[in-house]
C-alpha atoms as an extended CHARMM CRD file, in Angstrom:
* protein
*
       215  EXT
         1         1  UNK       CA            -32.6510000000       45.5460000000     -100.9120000000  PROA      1               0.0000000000
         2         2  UNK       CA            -35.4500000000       47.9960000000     -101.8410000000  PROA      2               0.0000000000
         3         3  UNK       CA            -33.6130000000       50.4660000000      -99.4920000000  PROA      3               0.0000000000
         4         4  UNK       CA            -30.6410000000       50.9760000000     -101.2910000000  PROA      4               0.0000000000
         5         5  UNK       CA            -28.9660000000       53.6560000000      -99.3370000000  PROA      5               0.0000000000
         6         6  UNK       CA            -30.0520000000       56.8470000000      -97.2860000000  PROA      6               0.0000000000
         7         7  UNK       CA            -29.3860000000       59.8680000000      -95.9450000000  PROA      7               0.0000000000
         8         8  UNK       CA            -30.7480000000       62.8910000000      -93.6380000000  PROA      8               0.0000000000
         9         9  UNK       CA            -31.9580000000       65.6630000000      -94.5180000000  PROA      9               0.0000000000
        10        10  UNK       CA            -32.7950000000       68.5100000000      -92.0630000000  PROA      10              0.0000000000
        11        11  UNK       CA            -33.6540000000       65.5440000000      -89.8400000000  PROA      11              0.0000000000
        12        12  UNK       CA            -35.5450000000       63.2390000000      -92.5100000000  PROA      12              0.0000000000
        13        13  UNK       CA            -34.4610000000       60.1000000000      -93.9810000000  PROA      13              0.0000000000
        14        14  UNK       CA            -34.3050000000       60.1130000000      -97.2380000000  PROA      14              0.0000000000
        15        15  UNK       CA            -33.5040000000       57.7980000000      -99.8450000000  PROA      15              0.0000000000
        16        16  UNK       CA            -30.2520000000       58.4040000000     -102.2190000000  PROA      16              0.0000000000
        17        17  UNK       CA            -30.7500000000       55.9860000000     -104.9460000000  PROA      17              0.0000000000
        18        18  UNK       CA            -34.2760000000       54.4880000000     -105.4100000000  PROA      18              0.0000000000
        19        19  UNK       CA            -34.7350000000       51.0800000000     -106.6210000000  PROA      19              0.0000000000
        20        20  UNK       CA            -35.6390000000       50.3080000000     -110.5860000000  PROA      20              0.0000000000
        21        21  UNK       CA            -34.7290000000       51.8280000000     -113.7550000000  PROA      21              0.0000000000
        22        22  UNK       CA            -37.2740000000       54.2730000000     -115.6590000000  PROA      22              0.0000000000
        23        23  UNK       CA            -36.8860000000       56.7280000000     -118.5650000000  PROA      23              0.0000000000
        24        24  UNK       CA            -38.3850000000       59.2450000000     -120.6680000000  PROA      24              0.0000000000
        25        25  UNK       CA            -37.3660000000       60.2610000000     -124.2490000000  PROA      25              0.0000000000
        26        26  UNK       CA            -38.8560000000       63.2480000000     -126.0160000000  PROA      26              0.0000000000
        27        27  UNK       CA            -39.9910000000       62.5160000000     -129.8120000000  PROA      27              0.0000000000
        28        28  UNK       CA            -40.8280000000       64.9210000000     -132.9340000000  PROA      28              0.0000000000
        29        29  UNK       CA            -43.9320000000       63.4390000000     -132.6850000000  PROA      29              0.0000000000
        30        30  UNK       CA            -44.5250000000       62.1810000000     -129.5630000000  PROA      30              0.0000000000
        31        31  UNK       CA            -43.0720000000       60.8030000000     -126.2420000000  PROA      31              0.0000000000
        32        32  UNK       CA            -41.7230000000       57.7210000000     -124.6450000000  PROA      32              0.0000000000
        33        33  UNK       CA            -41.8830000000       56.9120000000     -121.1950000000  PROA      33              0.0000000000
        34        34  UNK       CA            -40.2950000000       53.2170000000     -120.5930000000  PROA      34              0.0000000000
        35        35  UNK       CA            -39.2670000000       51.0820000000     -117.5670000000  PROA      35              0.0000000000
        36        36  UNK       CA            -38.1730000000       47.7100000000     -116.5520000000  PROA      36              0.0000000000
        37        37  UNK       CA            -40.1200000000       44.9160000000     -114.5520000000  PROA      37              0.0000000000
        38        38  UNK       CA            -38.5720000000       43.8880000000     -111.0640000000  PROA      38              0.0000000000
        39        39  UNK       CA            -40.1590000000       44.3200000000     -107.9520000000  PROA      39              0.0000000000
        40        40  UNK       CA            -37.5990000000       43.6530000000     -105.1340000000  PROA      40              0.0000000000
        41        41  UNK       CA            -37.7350000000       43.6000000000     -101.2880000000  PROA      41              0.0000000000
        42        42  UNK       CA            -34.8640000000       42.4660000000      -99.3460000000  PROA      42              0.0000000000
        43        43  UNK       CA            -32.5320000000       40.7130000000     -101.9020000000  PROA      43              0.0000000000
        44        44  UNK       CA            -35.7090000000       38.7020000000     -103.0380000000  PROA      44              0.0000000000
        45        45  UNK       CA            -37.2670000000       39.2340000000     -106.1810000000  PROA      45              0.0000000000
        46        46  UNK       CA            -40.9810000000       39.5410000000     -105.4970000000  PROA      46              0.0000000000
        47        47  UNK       CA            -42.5550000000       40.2090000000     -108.9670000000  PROA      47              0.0000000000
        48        48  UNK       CA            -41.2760000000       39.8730000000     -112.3830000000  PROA      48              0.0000000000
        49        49  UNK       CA            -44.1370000000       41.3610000000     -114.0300000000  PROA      49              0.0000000000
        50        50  UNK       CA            -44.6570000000       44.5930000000     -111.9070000000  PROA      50              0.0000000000
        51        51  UNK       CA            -45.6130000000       47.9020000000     -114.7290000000  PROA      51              0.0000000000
        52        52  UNK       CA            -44.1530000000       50.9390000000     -113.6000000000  PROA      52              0.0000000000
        53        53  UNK       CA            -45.2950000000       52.9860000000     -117.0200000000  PROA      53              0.0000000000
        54        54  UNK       CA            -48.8380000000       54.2720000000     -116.7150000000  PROA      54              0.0000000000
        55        55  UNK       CA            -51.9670000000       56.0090000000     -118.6490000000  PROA      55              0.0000000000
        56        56  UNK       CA            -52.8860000000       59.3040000000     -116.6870000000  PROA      56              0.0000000000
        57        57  UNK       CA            -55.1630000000       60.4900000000     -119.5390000000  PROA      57              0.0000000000
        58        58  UNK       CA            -55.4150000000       60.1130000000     -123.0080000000  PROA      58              0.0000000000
        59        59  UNK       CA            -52.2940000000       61.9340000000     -123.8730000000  PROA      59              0.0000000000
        60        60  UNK       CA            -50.3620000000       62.1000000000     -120.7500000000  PROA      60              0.0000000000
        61        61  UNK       CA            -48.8540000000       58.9960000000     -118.6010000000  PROA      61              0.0000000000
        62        62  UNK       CA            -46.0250000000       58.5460000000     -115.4660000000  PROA      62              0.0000000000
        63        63  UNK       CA            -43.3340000000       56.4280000000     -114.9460000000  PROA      63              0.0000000000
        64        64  UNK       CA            -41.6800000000       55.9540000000     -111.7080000000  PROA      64              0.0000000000
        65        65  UNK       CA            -38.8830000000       54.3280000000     -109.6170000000  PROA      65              0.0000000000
        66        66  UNK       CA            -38.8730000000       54.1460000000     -106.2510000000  PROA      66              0.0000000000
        67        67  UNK       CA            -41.4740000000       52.0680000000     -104.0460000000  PROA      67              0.0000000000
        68        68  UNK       CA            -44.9030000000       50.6670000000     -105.6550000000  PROA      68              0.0000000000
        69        69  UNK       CA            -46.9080000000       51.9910000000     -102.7910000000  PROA      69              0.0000000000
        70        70  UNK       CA            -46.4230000000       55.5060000000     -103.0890000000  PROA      70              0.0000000000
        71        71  UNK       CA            -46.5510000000       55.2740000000     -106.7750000000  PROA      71              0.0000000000
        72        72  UNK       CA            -49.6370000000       53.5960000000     -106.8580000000  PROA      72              0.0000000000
        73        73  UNK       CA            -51.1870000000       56.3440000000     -104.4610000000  PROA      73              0.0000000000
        74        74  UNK       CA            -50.0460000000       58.9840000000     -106.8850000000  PROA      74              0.0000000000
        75        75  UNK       CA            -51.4340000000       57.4880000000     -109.8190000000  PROA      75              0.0000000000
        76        76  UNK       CA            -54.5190000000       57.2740000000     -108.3190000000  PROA      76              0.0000000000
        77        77  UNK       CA            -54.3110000000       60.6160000000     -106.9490000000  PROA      77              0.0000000000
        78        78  UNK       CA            -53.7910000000       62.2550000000     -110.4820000000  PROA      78              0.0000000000
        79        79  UNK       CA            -56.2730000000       59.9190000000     -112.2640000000  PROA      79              0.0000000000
        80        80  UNK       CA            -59.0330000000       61.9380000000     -109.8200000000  PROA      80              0.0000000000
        81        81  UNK       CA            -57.5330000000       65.3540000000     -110.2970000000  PROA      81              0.0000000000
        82        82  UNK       CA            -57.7400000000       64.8250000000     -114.3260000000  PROA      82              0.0000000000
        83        83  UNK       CA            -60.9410000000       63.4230000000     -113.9220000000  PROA      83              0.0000000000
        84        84  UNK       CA            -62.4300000000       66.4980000000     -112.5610000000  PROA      84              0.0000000000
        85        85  UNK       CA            -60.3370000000       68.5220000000     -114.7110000000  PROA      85              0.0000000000
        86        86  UNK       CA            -62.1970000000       67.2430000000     -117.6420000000  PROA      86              0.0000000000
        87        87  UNK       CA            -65.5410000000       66.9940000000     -115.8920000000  PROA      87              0.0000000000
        88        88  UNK       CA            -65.0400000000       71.2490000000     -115.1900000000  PROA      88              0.0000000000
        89        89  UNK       CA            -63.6470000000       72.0940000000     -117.8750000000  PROA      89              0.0000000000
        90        90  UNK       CA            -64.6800000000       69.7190000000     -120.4040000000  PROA      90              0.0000000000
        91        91  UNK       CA            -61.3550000000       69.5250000000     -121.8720000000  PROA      91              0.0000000000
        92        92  UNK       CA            -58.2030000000       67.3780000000     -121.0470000000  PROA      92              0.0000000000
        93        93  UNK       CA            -55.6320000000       68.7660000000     -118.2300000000  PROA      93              0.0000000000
        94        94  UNK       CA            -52.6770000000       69.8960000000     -120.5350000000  PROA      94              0.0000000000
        95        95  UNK       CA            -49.1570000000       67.9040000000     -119.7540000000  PROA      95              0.0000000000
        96        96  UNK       CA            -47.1280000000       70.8380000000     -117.3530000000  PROA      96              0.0000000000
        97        97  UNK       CA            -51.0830000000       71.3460000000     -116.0310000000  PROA      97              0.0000000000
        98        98  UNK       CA            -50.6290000000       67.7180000000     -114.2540000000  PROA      98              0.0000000000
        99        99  UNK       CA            -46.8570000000       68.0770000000     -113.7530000000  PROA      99              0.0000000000
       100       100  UNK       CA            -47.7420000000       70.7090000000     -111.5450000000  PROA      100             0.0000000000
       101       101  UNK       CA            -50.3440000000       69.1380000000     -109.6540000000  PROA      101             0.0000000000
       102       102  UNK       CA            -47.6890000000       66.2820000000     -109.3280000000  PROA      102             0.0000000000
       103       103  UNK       CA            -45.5670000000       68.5300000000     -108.1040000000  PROA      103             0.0000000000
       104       104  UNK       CA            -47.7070000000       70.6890000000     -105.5170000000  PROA      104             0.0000000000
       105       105  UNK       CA            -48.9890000000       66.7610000000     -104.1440000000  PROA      105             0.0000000000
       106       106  UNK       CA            -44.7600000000       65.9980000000     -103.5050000000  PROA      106             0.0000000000
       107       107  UNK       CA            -44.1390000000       68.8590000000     -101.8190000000  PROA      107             0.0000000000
       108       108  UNK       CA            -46.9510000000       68.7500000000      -99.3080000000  PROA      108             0.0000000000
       109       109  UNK       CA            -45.4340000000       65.6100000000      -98.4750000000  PROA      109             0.0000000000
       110       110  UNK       CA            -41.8260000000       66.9790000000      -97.9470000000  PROA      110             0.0000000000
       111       111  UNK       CA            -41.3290000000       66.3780000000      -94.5870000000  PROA      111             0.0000000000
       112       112  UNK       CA            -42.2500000000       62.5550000000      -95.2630000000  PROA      112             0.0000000000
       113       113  UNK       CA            -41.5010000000       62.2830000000      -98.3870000000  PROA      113             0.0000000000
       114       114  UNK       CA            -43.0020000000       59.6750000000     -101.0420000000  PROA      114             0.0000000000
       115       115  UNK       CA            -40.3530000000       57.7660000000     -102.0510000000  PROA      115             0.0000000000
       116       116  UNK       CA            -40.5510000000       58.3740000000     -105.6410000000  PROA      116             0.0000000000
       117       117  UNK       CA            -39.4200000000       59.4460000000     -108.7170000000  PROA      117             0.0000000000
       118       118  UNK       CA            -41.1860000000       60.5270000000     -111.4250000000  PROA      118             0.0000000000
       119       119  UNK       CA            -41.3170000000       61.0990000000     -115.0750000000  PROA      119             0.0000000000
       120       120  UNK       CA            -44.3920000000       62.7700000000     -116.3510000000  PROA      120             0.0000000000
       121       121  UNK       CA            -44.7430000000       63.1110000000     -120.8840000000  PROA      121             0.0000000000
       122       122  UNK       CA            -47.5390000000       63.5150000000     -123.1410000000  PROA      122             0.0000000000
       123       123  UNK       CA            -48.8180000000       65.1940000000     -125.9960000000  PROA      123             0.0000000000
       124       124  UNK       CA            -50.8550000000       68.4120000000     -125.7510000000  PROA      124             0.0000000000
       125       125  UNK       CA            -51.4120000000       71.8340000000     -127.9670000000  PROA      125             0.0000000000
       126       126  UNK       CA            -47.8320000000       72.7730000000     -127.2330000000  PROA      126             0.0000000000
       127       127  UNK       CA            -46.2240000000       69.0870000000     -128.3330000000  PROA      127             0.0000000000
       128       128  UNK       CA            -44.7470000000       66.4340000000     -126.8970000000  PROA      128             0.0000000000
       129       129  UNK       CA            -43.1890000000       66.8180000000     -123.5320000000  PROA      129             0.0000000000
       130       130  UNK       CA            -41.1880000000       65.3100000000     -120.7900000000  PROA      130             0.0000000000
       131       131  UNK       CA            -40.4660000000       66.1120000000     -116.9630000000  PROA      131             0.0000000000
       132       132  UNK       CA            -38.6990000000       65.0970000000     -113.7570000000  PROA      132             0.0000000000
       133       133  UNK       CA            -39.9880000000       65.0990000000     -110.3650000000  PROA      133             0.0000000000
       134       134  UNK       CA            -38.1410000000       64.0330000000     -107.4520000000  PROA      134             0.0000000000
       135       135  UNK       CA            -39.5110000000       63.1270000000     -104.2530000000  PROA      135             0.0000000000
       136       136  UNK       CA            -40.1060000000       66.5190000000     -102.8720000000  PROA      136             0.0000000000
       137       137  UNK       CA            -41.6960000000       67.9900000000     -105.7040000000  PROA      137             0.0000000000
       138       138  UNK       CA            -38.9740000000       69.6530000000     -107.9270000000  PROA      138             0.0000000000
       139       139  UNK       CA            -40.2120000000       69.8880000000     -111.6950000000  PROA      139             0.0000000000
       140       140  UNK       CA            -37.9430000000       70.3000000000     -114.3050000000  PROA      140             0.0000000000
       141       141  UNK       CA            -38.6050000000       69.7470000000     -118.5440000000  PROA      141             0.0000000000
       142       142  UNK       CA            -35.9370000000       68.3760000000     -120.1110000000  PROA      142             0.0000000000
       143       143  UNK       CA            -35.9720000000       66.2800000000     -123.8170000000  PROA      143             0.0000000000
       144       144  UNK       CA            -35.2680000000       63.1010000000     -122.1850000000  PROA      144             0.0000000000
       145       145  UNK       CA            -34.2050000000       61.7070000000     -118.5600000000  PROA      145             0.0000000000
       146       146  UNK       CA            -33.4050000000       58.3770000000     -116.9530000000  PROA      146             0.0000000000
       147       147  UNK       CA            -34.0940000000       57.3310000000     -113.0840000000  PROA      147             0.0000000000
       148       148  UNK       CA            -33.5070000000       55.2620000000     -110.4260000000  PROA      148             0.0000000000
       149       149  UNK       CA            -30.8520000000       53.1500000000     -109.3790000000  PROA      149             0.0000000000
       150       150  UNK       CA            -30.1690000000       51.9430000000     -112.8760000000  PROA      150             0.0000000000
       151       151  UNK       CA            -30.9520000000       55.6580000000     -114.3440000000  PROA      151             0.0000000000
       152       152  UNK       CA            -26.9000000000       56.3100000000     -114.7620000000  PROA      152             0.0000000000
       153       153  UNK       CA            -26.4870000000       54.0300000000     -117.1580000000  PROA      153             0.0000000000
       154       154  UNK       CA            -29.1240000000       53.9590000000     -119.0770000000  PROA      154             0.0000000000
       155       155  UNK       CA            -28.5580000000       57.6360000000     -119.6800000000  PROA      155             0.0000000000
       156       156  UNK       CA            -25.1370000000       56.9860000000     -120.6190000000  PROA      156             0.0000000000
       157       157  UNK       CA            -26.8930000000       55.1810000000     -123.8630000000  PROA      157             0.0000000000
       158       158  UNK       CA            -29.2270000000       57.9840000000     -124.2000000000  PROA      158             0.0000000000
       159       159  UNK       CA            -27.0760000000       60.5360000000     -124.4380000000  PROA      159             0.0000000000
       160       160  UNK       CA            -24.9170000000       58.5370000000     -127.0320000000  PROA      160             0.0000000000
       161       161  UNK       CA            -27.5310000000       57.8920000000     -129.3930000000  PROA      161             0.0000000000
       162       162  UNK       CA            -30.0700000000       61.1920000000     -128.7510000000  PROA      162             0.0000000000
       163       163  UNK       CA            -30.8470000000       63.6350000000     -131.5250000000  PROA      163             0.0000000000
       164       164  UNK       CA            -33.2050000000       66.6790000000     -132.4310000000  PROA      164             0.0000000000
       165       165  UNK       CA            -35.0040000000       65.3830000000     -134.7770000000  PROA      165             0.0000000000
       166       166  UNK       CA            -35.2960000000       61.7510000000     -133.3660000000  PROA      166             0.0000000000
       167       167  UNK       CA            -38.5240000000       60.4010000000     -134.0580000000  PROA      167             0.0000000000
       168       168  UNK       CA            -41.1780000000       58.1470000000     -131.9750000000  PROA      168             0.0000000000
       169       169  UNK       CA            -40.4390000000       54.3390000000     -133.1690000000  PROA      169             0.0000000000
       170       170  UNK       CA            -36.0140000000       55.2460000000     -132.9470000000  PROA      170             0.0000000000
       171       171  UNK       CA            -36.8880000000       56.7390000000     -129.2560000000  PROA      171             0.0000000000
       172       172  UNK       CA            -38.9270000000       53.5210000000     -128.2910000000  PROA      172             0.0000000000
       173       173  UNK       CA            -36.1010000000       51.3210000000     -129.8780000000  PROA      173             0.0000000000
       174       174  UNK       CA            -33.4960000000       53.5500000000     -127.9200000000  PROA      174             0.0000000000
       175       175  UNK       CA            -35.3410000000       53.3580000000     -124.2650000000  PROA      175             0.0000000000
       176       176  UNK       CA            -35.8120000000       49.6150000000     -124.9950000000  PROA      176             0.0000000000
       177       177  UNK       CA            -31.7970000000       49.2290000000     -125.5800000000  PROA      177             0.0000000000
       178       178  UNK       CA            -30.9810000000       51.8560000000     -122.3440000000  PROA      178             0.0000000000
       179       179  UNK       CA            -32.7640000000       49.7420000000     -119.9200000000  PROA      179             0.0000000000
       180       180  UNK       CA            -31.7470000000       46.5250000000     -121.4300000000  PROA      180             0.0000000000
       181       181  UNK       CA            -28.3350000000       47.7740000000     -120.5740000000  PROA      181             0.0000000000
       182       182  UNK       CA            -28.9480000000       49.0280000000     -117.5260000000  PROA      182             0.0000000000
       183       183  UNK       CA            -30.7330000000       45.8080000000     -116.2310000000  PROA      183             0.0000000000
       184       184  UNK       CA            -27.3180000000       44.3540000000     -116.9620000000  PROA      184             0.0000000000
       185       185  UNK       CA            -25.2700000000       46.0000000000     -114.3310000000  PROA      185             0.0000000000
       186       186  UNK       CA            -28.4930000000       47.2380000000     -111.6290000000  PROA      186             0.0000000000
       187       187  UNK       CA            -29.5240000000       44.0950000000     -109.5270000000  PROA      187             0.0000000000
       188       188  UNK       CA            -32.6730000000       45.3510000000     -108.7940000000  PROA      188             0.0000000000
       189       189  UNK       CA            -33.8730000000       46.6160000000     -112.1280000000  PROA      189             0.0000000000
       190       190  UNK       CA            -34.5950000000       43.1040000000     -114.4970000000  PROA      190             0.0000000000
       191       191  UNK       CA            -37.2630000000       40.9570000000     -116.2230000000  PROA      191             0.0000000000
       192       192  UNK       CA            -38.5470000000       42.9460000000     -119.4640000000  PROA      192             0.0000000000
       193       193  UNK       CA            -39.1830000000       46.8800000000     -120.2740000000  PROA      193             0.0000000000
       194       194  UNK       CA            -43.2090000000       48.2710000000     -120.5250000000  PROA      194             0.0000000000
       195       195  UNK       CA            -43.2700000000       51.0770000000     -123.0860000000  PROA      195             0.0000000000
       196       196  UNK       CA            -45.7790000000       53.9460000000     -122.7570000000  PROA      196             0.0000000000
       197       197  UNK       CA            -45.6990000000       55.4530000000     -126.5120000000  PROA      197             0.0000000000
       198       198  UNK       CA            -47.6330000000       59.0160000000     -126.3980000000  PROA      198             0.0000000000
       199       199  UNK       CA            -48.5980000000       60.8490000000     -129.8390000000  PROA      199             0.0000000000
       200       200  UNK       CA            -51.2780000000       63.5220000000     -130.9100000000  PROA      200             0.0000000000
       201       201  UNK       CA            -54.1490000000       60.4340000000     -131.5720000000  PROA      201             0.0000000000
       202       202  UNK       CA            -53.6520000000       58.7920000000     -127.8880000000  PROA      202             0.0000000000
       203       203  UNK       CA            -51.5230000000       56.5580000000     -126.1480000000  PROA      203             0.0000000000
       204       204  UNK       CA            -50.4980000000       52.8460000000     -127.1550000000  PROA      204             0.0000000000
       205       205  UNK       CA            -48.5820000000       50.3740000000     -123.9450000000  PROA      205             0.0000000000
       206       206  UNK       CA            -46.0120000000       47.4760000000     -125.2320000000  PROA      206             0.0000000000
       207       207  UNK       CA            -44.2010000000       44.8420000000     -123.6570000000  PROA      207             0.0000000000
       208       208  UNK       CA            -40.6570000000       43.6200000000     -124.2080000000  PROA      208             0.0000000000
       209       209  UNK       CA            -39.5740000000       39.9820000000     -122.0640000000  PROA      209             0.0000000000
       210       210  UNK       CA            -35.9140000000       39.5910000000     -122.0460000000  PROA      210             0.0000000000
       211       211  UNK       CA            -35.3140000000       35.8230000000     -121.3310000000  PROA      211             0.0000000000
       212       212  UNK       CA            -31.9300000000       34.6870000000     -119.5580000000  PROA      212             0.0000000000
       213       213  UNK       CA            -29.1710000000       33.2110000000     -122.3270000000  PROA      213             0.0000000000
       214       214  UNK       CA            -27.9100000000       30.1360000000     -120.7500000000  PROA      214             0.0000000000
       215       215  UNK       CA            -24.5810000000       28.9350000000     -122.3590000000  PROA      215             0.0000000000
């Protein structure tokens, strides 16, 4: 189910546990925002190949759980506002500079919420950096944070493994491993991880395919 449980809140619906599995790990020299592949509706698997890791700029990207709609609206939502950013300014919109827009966009939608959650990192002049949103806008910087529905247990590998001084190629190895794990136990988290690696020269995307053992 893509719905995988609800409740109300001062009279809206909202959802509890959103489906998918995303992270983001904060580097000494960079970031790492990962997630896995599956796109389910209704107990079927619809895509194997859906990317829920994305380029906002040069140095700052998303991740998301939640429903590929709304995502896809925000993305293009924040692609505009750092567009004209840059075009006024002439300089790139600085990582908490779009986290905030993020969040101001989420909150004007509060009382129909997009059901989302978010992971915003990049690189600017005050280093790498990560942060949460939830549906309704709440922004919060933290060194590294796991979502949706498999988000539990992949941050019970993060928080194993995690250290200061950790740098960008251990935190891409370590998101890898958390959502490999948490694809094992989530039903609608699966398929392969997209990495969004995030340093001081730019942004780089790879792709992991896990393939089935059969005994």
């Amino acid at each position: 189910m893509i719905i995988v449980s609800t409740t109300v809140f001062n009279g809206v619906f909202v959802m509890s546990s959103l489906p998918g599995t995303v992270l983001g790990i904060k580097a000494n020299n960079g970031i790492v925002i990962a997630g896995e592949k599956r796109l389910t509706y209704d107990g079927y698997v619809l895509s194997k190949n859906t990317r829920k890791v994305h380029p906002i700029t040069k140095h700052v990207g998303i991740g998301f759980a939640g429903l590929v709609g709304d995502a896809q609206f925000i993305i293009r939502a924040l692609r505009l506002e750092a567009e004209n950013y840059k075009l006024q300014l002439e300089r790139e919109i600085r990582v908490r500079g779009l986290a905030k827009i993020l969040s101001l966009l989420l909150y004007s939608y509060k009382l129909a919420p997009l059901m989302t959650e978010i992971v915003v990192g990049g690189y600017d002049d005050k280093g790498p950096q990560i942060y949460v949103l939830d549906p309704v806008g709440s922004l919060i910087e933290d060194k590294y944070v796991a979502l949706g529905s498999g988000g539990p247990i992949a941050l019970g590998i993060i928080e194993k493994e995690y250290r200061e001084d950790i740098d960008i190629d251990e935190a891409e190895k370590l998101a890898v491993s958390a959502i490999r794990e948490a694809i094992e136990r989530d039903a609608v988290s699966g398929d392969g991880v997209d990495v969004l690696r995030i340093t001081e020269e730019g942004y780089s995307l790879r792709e992991y395919m896990f393939r089935r053992e059969t005994s």
